[in-house]
C-alpha positions in Angstrom: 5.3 -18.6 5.6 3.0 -17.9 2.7 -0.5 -18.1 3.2 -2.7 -20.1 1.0 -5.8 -18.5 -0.3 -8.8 -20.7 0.4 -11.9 -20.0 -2.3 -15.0 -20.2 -0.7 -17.1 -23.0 -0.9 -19.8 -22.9 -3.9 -23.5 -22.9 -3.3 -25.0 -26.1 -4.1 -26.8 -26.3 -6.7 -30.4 -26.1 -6.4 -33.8 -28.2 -7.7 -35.1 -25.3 -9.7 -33.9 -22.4 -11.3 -36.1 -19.3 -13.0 -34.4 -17.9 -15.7 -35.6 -14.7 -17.4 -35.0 -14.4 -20.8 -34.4 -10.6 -22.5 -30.3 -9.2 -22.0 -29.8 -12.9 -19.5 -30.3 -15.3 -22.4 -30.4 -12.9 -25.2 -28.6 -9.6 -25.5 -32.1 -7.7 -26.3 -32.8 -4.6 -25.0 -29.3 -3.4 -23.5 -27.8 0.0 -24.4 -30.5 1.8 -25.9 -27.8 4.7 -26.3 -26.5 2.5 -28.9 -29.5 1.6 -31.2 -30.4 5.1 -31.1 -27.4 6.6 -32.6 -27.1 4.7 -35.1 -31.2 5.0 -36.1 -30.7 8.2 -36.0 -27.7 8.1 -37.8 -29.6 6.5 -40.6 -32.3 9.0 -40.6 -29.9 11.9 -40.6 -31.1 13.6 -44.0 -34.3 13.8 -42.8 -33.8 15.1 -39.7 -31.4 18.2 -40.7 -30.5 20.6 -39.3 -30.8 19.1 -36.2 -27.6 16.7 -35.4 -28.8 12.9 -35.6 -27.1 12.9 -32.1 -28.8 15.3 -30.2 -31.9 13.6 -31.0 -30.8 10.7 -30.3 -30.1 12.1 -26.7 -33.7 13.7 -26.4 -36.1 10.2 -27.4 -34.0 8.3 -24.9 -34.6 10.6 -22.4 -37.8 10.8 -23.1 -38.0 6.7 -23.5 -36.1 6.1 -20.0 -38.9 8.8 -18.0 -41.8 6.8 -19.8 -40.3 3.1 -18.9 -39.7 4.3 -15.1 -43.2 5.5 -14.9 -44.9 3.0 -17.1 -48.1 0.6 -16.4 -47.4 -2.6 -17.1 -50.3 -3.1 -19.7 -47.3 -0.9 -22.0 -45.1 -4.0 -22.2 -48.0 -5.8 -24.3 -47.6 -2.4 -26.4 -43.6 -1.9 -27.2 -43.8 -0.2 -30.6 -47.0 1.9 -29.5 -44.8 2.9 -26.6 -41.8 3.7 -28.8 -44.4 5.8 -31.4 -45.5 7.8 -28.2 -42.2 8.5 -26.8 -40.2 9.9 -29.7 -43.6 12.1 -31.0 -42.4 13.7 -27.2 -39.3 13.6 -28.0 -39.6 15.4 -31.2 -42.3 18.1 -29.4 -39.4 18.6 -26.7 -36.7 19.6 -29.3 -39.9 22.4 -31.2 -40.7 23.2 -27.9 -36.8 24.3 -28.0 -36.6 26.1 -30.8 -35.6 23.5 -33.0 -37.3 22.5 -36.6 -40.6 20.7 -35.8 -40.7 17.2 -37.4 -43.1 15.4 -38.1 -45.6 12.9 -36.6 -45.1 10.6 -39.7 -41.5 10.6 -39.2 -41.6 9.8 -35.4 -43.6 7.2 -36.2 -40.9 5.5 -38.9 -38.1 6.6 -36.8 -39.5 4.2 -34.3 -40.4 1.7 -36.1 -37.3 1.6 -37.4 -35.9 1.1 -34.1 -38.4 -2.0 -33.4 -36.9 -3.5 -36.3 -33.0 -2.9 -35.7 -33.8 -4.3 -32.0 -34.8 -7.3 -33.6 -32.1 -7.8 -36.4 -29.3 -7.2 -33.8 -30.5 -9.9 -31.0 -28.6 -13.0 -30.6 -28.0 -15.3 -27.6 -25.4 -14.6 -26.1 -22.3 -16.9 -25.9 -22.3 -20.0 -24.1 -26.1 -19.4 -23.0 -27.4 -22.5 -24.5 -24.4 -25.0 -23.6 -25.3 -23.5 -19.8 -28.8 -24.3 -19.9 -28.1 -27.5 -21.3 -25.5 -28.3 -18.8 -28.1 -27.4 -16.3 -31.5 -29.4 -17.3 -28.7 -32.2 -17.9 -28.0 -32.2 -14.0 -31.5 -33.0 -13.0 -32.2 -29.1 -12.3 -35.7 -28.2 -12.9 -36.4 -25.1 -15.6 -38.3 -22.1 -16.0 -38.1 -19.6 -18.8 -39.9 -16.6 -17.1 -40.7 -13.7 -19.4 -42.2 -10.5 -19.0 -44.0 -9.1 -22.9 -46.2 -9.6 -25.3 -47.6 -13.0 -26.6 -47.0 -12.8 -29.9 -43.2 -10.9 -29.7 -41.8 -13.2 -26.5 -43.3 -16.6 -28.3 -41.2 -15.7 -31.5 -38.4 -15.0 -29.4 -38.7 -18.6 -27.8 -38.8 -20.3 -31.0 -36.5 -18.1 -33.1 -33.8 -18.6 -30.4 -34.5 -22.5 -29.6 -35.6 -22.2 -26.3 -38.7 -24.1 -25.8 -37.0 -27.8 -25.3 -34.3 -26.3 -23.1 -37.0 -25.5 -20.1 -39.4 -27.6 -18.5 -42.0 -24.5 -18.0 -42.0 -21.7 -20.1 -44.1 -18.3 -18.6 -44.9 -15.2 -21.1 -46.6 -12.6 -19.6 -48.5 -12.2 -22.1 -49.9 -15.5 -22.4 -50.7 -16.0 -18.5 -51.5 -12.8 -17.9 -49.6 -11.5 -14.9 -45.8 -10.9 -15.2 -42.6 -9.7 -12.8 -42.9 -8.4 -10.1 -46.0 -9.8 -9.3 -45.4 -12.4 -6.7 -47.8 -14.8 -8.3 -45.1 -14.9 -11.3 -42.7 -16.6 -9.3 -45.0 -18.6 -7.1 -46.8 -20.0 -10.4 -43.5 -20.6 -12.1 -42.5 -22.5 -9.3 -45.5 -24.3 -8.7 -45.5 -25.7 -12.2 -42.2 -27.1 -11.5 -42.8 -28.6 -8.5 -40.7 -26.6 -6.2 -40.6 -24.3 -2.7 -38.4 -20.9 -3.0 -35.4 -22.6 -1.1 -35.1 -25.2 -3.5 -35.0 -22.3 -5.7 -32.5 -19.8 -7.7 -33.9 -16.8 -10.0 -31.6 -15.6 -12.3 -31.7 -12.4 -14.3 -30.7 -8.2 -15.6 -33.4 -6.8 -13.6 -33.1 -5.6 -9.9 -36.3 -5.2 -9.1 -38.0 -7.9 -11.5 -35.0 -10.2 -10.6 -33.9 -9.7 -7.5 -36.0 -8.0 -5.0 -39.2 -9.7 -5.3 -37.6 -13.2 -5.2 -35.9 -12.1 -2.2 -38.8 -11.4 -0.1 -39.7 -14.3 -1.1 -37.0 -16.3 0.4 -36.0 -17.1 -3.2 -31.8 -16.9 -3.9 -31.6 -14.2 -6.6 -28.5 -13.9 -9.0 -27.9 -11.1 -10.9 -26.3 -11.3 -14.4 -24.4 -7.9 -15.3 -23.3 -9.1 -18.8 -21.3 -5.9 -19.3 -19.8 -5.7 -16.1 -21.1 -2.4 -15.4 -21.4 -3.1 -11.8 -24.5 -2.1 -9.7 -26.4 1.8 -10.0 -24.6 4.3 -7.8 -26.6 4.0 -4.3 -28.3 1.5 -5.1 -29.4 -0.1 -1.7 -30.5 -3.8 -3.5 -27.9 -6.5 -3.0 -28.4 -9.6 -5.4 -27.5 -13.2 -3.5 -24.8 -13.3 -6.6 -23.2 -11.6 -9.6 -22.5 -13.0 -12.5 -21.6 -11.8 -15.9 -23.0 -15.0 -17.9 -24.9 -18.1 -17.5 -22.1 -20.4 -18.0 -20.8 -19.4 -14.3 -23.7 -21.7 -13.2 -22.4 -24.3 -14.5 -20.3 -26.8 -11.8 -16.4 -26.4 -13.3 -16.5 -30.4 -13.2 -19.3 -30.5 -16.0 
């Protein structure tokens, strides 16, 4: 006799969710690989001799030490950050034997970079309709960002977010951000709710999953590319998910 599969039985929904915003509501800062082989690409007359790729391989390198060592006060300072790291970049590949470029051109090639991130972000599919579909059910909303004032605010309003949440958080304007406990505690104060009435969703494994689990918050992370978790890595998220419209009930 054949057996019949059973699926388990979904969580219910809960009273608040915490959402972040950056690569889970909008594809943002994903793939760096990408954006800088084509800026460099782009600024491949200039940089000749050397191959547009090779220093494209160097700044991330560079870029991925920097952000894994950073204070926090550099997320208030992104294109600061992103003039630092390819002027040592750019030192690494003279310090090599390669042609020595110049400040003045690390600084463009970065800013250049700043402004492709920007031209290429959209939300990604679906994301609104979820949120929507969400707030519509009676769940309370959070939009909790880590970033700069100025760059996360234009962010809100460029990509219609600020009437979809009931509480929006930018590091920047309250001046503590993820993982700092009080994020989450103040996010969910302002909405009215405990941590087991409570979901956090987001790309981030420490940011969005290991504080919120310790404490006692249910933490989903989104792995839009399906990439599947770090080799060892020793966090396990609540959930998975590859988009935001897998929150939604199938009946809605």
């Amino acid at each position: 006799m054949a057996m019949t599969m059973i699926k388990p039985a979904m969580r219910p929904l809960p009273r608040a969710m915490l959402i972040d915003m950056d690569d889970t509501i909008l594809s943002a800062y994903a793939r760096p690989e990408i954006a800088w082989s084509t800026i460099t690409a782009e600024f491949a007359e200039e940089l000749a001799p050397l191959p547009p790729q090779l220093v494209a391989t160097t700044v991330l390198a560079f870029a991925k030490n920097f952000w894994a060592n950073a204070d926090a006060a550099w997320r208030m300072k992104l294109a600061e950050a992103r003039h630092l790291t390819v002027k040592r970049g750019f030192a690494a590949l003279a310090a090599a034997g390669h042609r020595a470029l110049s400040d003045d051109l690390a600084i463009r090639l970065a800013d250049r970079f700043t402004s492709y991130r920007e031209e290429e972000m959209f939300v990604f599919p679906g994301a609104h309709d979820a949120i929507d579909q969400l707030k519509a059910l009676g769940i309370k909303l959070a939009l909790v960002t880590n970033g700069a004032a100025d760059t996360q605010r234009a962010k809100v309003e460029r990509f219609e977010l600020a009437h979809r949440f009931h509480h929006i958080q930018i590091e920047g304007e309250h001046g503590f951000g993820k993982p700092e406990e009080r994020a989450y505690l103040h996010a969910m104060d302002a909405l009215g709710v405990t941590a087991k009435d409570t979901w956090m969703i987001g790309d981030n494994l420490e940011w969005e999953v290991v504080t919120p689990q310790r404490l006692g918050i249910y933490a989903i992370w989104i792995d839009v590319h399906g990439e599947g978790l770090p080799e060892g890595s020793i966090v396990k998220p609540d959930r998975i998910i590859r988009s935001l419209r897998e929150l939604v009930p199938e009946q809605v």
